[in-house]
C-alpha positions in Angstrom: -7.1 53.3 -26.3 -3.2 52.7 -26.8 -3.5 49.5 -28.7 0.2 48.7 -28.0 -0.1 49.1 -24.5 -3.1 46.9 -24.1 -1.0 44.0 -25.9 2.0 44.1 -23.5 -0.6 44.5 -20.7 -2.3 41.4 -21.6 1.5 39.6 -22.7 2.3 40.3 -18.4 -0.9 38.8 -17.2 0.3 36.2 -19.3 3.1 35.1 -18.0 1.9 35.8 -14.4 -0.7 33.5 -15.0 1.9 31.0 -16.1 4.0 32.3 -13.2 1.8 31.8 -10.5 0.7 28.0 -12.1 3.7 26.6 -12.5 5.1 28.0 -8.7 1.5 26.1 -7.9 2.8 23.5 -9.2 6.3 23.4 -8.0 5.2 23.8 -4.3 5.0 20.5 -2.5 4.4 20.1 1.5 4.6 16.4 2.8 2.9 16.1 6.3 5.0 14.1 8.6 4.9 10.6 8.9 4.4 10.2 5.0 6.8 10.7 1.9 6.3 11.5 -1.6 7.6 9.8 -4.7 8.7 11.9 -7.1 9.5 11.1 -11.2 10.7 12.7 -13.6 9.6 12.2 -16.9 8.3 8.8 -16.4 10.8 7.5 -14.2 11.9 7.1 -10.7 13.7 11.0 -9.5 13.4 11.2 -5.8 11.8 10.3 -2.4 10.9 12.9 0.0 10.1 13.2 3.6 7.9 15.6 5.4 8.8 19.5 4.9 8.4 21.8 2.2 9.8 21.2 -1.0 10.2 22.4 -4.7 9.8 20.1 -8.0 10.8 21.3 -11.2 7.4 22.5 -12.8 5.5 20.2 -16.1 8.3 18.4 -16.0 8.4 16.7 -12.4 5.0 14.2 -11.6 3.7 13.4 -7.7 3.3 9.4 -8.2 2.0 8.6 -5.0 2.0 9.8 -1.2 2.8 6.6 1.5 2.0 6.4 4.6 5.1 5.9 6.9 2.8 4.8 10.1 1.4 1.5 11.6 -1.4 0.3 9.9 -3.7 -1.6 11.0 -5.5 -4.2 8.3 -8.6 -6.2 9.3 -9.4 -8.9 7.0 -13.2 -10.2 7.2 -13.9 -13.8 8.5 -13.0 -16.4 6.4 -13.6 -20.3 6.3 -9.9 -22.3 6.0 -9.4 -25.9 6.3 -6.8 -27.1 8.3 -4.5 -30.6 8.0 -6.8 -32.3 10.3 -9.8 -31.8 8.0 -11.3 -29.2 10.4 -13.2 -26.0 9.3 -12.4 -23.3 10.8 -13.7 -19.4 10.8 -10.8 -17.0 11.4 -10.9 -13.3 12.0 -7.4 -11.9 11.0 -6.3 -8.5 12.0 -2.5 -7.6 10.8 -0.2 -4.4 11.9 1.7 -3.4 9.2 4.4 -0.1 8.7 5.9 0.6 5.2 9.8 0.8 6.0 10.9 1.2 2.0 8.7 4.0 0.0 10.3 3.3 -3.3 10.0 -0.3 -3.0 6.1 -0.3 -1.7 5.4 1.7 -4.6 7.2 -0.1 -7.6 8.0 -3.4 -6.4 4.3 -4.4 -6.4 1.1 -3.2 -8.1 -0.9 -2.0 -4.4 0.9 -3.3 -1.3 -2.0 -3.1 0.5 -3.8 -5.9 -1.6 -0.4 -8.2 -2.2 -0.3 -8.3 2.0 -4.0 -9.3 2.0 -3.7 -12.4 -0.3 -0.7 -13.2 0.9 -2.4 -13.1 4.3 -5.0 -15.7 2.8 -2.5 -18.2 1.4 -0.8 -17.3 4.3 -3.1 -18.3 6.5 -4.1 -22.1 4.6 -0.4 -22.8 5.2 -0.2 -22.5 9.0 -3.8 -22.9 10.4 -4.0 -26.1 12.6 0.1 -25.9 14.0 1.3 -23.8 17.0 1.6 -19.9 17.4 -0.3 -19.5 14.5 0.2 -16.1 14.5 3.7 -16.2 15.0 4.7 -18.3 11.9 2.1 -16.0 9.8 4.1 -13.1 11.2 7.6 -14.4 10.0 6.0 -16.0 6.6 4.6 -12.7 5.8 7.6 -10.6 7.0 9.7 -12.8 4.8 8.1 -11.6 1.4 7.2 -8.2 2.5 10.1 -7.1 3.5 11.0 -6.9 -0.6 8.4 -4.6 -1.4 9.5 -2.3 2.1 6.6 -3.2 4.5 6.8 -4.5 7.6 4.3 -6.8 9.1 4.7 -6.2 13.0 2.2 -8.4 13.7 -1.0 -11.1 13.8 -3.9 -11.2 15.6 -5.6 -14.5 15.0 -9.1 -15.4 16.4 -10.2 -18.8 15.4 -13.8 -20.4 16.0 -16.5 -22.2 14.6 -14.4 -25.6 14.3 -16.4 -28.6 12.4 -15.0 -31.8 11.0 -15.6 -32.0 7.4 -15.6 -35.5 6.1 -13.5 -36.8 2.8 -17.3 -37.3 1.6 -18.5 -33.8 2.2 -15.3 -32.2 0.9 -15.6 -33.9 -2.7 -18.3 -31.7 -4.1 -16.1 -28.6 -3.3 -13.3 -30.3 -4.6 -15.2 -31.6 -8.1 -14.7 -29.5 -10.7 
């Protein structure tokens, strides 16, 4: 065997190798309806929308894919008390779109669970007045709208309704 030739055959399968990885890695297709955040050494580089497109290899990072649709969120009952000392089960179902990639992705930890507590303060706010689902709507819109989601809207279901005496509320409130 031609020891020399061996090396500089194993030097090209090499760099093939290396070739073939880092065009793996450079090669990014984002399905429509979504966009990928891109950064570049740590830190914000670019925002792109669905097609084919190339990132500069080891040195670009994927930091997250968002969903540009409607989303739908349903929250599981829960038990708020309104002004007029009433218990009431609601059933919450919110319709959400992310209008602001960047923003839903560095303005807040995981949009997703910021929109459901601020659903549940939201919600211990406004139960009890009119169009309840209207004013948690436009409450919800008002923060969200920072972190680039959209709430298009609330369903509300309320039931169950009880009054709840000063007397039996004080144990809960004890601390």
């Amino acid at each position: 065997m031609n020891e020399p030739t061996d090396v500089w055959s194993l030097i090209l399968l090499l760099l093939a190798l290396f070739g073939g990885i880092a065009v793996f890695r450079a090669v990014r297709l984002v399905p429509r309806s979504c966009a990928l955040i891109v950064e570049r050494r740590g830190r914000f580089h670019a925002e792109y929308r669905a097609g084919l497109h190339l990132l500069v290899p080891f040195i670009d990072r994927e930091r997250s894919m968002v969903d540009l649709r409607e989303q739908e969120m349903v929250m599981s009952p829960r038990q708020v008390t309104t002004s007029d000392d009433l218990v009431v089960s609601t059933d919450v179902t919110v319709y959400f779109q992310v209008t602001d990639p960047v923003r839903a992705t560095y303005q807040v930890p995981n949009y997703l669970e910021a929109c459901e507590q601020l659903v549940v303060t939201t919600l211990r706010h406004v139960v009890g007045r009119e169009q309840v689902g209207v004013r948690v709507r436009d409450v919800l819109n008002w923060t969200t709208c920072r972190w680039g989601v959209r709430v298009g809207g609330v369903e509300l279901t309320l039931s169950e309704a009880s009054l709840m005496s000063s007397d039996a509320r004080r144990p809960l409130d004890a601390p």
